[in-house]
Each structure stands twice: as C-alpha cells, then as structure tokens.
C-alpha atoms as one frame of an Amber mdcrd trajectory, in Angstrom:
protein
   0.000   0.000   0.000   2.822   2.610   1.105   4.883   1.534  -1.538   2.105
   1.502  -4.837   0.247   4.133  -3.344   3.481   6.786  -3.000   5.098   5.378
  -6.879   1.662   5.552  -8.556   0.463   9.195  -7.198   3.990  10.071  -8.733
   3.166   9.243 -11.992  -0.577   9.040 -12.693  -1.162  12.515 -10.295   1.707
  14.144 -11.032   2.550  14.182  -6.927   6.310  14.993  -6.025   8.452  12.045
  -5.007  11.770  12.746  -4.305  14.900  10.309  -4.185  14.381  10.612   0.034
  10.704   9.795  -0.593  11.921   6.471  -2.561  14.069   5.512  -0.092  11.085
   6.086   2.462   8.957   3.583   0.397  11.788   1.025   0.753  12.632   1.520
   4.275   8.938   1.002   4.979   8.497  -2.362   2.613  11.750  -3.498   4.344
  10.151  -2.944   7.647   6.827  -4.713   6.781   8.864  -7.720   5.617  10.774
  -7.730   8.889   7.262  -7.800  10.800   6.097 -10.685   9.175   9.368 -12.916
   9.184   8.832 -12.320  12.831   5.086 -12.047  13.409   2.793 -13.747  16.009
   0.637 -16.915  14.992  -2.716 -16.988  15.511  -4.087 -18.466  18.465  -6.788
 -21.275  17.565 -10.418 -19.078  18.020 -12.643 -21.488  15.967 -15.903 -21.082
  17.312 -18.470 -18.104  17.729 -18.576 -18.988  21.628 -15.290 -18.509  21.747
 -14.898 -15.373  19.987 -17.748 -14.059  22.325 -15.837 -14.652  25.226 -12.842
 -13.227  23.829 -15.057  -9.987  23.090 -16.207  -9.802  26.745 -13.199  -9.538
  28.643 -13.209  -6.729  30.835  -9.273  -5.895  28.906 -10.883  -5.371  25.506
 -13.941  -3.689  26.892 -12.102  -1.019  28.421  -9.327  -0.968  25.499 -12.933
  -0.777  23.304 -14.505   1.992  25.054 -10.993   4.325  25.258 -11.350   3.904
  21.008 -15.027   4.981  20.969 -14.168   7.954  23.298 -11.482   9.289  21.217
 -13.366   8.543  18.174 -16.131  10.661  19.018 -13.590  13.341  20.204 -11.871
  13.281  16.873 -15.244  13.258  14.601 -16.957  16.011  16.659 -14.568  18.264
  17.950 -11.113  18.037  16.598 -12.077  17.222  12.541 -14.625  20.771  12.477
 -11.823  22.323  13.643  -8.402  21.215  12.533  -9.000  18.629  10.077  -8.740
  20.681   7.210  -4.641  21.396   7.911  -3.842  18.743  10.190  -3.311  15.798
   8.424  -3.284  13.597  11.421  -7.231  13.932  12.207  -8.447  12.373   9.556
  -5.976   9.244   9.335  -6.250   8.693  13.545 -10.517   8.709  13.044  -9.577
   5.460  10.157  -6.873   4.382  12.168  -9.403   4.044  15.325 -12.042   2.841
  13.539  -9.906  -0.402  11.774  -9.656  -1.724  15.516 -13.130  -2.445  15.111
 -12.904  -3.742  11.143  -9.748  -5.782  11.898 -11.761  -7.716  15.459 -15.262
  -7.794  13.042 -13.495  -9.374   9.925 -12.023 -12.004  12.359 -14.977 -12.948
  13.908 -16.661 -12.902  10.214 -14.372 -15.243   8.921 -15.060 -17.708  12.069
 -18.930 -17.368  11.221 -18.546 -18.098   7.144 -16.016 -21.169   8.199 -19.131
 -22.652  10.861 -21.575 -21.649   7.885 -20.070 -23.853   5.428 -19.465 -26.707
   8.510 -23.498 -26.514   8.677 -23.394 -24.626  12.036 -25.968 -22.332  12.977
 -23.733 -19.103  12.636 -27.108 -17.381  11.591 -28.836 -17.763  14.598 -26.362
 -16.675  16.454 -26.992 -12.741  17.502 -23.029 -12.153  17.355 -23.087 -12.686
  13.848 -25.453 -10.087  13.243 -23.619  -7.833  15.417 -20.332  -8.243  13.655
 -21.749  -7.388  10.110 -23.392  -4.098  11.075 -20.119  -3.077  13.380 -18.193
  -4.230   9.896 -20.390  -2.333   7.788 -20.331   1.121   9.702 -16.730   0.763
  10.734 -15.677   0.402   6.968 -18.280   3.200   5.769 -16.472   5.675   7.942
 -12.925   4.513   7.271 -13.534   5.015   3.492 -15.013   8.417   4.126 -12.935
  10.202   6.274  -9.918   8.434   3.570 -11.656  10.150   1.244 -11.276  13.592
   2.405  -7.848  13.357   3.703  -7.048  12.277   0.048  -8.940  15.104  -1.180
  -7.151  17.607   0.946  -3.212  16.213   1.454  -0.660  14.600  -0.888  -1.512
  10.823  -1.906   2.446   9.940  -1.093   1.642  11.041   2.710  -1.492   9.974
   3.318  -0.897   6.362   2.822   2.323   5.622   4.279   1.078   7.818   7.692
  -2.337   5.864   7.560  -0.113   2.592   7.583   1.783   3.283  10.546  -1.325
   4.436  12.356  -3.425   1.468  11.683  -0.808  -1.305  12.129   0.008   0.432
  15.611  -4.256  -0.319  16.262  -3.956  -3.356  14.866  -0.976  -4.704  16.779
  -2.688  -3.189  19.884  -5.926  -4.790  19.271  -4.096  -8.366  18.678  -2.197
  -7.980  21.761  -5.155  -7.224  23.981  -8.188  -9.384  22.329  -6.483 -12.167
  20.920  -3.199 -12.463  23.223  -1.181 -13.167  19.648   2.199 -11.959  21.778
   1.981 -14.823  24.901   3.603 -17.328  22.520   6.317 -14.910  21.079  10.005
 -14.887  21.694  12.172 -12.476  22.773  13.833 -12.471  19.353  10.385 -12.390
  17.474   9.517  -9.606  19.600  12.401  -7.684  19.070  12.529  -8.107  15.431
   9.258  -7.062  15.275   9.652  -3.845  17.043  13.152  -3.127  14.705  10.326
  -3.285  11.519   7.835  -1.258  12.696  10.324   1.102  13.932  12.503   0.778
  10.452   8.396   1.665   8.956   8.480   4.969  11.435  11.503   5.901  10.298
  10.403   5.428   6.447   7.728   7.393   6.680   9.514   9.923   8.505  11.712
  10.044   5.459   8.911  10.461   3.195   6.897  13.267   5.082   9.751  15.551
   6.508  12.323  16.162   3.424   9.237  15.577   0.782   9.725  19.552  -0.670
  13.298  19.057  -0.848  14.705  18.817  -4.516  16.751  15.590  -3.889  17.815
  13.347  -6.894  20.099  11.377  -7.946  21.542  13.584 -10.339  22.065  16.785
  -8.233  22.953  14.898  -5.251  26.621  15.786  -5.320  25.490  19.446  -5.610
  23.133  19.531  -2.559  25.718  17.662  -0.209  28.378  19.915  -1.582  26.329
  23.696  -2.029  28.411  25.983  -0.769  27.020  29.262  -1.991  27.032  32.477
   0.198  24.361  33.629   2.301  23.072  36.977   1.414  23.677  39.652   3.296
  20.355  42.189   3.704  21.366  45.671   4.106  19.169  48.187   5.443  17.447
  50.210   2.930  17.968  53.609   4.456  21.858  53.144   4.667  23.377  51.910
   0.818  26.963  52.137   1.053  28.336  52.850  -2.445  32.161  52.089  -2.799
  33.472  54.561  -5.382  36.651  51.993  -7.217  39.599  54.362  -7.729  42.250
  51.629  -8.326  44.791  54.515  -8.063  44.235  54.780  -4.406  44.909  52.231
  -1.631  42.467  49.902  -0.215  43.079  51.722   3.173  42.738  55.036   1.906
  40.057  54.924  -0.700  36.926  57.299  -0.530  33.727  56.286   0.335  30.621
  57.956  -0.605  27.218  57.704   2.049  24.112  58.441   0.491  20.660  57.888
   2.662  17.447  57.010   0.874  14.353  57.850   2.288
C-alpha cells in the first residue's frame, strides 16, 4: 500500500516524489517484511462462543470503550476544527475505527467457516452484530480516507495511515487475541526493529518531501556551498566609489541615505 500508493500518485497525479521519498517507500516495505518474518501466529479461536468470550473480557472492553471515546472526540470536535490542515485527524478517526474492522473481519471469517461446517452461525446474535459493526466501521474509514485524500498529498497519506493502523492493529491483537503470549524475545524484538525501520520510512517520506533531492544533483546539494546573502538596510546603501589609483586603506567612500 505505502509503496504503490506513494510510486503511482507520482506518476498518474503528477505528486512529487523525491529520491528521500523512494528511499522512504523502501525503508517502509523493508520494515513490513521484517514484521512478518517475525510475526505472532494466531491463536486457535474457531468457534463463535469462543470469539464471544474473547469480546467480553473486561481488557478489551475497556481498550474498546478508550477507542469509541477518542473517536467521538476526533469526529466532533477536533475534525470541524483542525482537520482541514492537520493531516493527522483524519488518518487517527480510520486508524481508530480499523480496531473495530480488523476484530469484526475475524470474527466474520469464524462465522462463514461454521456456515459452510453446517453450524448455525445465523442464529447466532453475534453474527449479526459483527456485520453491522463491519459495515459502519468500513463506511467511515472510506469516508474520512476520502477527504484526507482530497485535501493532502496521496504519497503522505498512505504511508502515515499505515503506521497508524498497524500500531491499532498490533494493539488490538495484543489485547483481544493475546497473539504476543507465545512470542520470543527475538520475534519480539525483530518485530519492534520493523515497525520502527516503517516509522523511520515514513519519517523520510513526510519531513524532506519539498526538498529537490535526486540522484543527479545529489553531489550538488551535499556539496552547495554558496554564500548567504547579506540584507542591508534600505535607508543606509553604502556605495564604494573603485579608484584603483588609491589604496584599499585610503580609498573614498561615498554615504548616500534614501528615504
């Protein structure tokens, strides 16, 4: 996503990508692959009942209600007011809201597998409940992307909405499904280094992205060298009358004050 989304905006919308901006889009595939040499394994959830139970612990209902608070402060207070040139509003509200996609397309996937198994996944009300949460969670995602598309640069808004949303996501597996019990101290490590090298990626790509860095001129940015101006004040001009007859020491200088 960071990496198609940032190349293609380049070329089909005429966005700037710089050669700091490429190496951004690397860094961050590099770090993805790192996170999912060393990701978590599932644990074994394989019935409705179980993801119920799961969905009831007092953990993810308080980790659930702290997103639905901040949601509401971000859609009806902070977006009105700052959403517009802070590019961070938008992407937190889809961010926020793909806790809930990411927990209902698990539980989903649980119900079509018991369908197909000739369990009565429709009768159970969890079902139900998972498809409208889906449904409204994925509705609002796509429409606040929308307008932070509309508003800021194509190359940014993906590669910031990545890092958002796989910080929820990683959150949301560590506190519902306990994914991170099971881990390693090297697996854990390694995956902090990716999502870390994935910061620092996108870091790249937002902070230098007006920066005329290529390939080409690369020698001449490292090596620019060229004087800083000096501003005089308008109402003193000194004009240096050249009289090569005359010392350095002793030639005249003429004062004239503008107004």
């Amino acid at each position: 996503s960071v990496l198609c989304s940032a190349i293609l905006s380049s070329y089909l919308l005429g966005e700037r990508l710089n050669l700091l901006g490429k190496l951004g889009c690397l860094l961050s595939l590099v770090g993805s692959t790192v996170m999912v040499i060393h990701a978590p394994e599932d644990e074994e959830v394989t019935t409705l009942e179980e993801m119920t139970s799961k969905l009831k612990e007092p953990g993810f209902l308080a980790y659930a209600a702290i997103l639905l608070a901040l949601c509401f402060l971000l859609i009806f207070y902070l977006a009105p007011r700052y959403g517009q040139s802070n590019i961070l509003i938008y992407l937190t509200i889809c961010s926020v809201i793909g806790a809930f996609s990411v927990s209902s397309v698990k539980g989903l996937g649980i119900a079509i597998k018991g369908f197909f198994a000739g369990q009565p996944v429709l009768q159970h009300p969890l079902t139900w409940i998972l498809v409208i949460t889906l449904v409204a969670s994925i509705t609002t995602q796509i429409n606040y992307l929308n307008k932070s598309l509309d508003i800021f640069n194509t190359s940014l808004v993906f590669p910031i909405y990545y890092v958002l949303f796989t910080t929820i996501v990683i959150t949301t597996s560590i506190i519902l499904f306990k994914e991170w019990v099971t881990m390693t101290v090297v697996d854990i490590i390694g995956t902090v280094c990716g999502f870390l090298t994935i910061i620092l990626g996108v870091f790249l790509l937002h902070a230098f992205k007006d920066m005329d860095v290529s390939l080409g001129n690369l020698p001449q940015v490292l090596q620019n060298e060229q004087p800083v101006p000096v501003t005089r004040d308008d109402k003193n001009i000194l004009i240096e009358v050249d009289n090569s007859s005359i010392a350095p020491e002793d030639k005249p200088k003429v004062f004239m004050l503008c107004t």
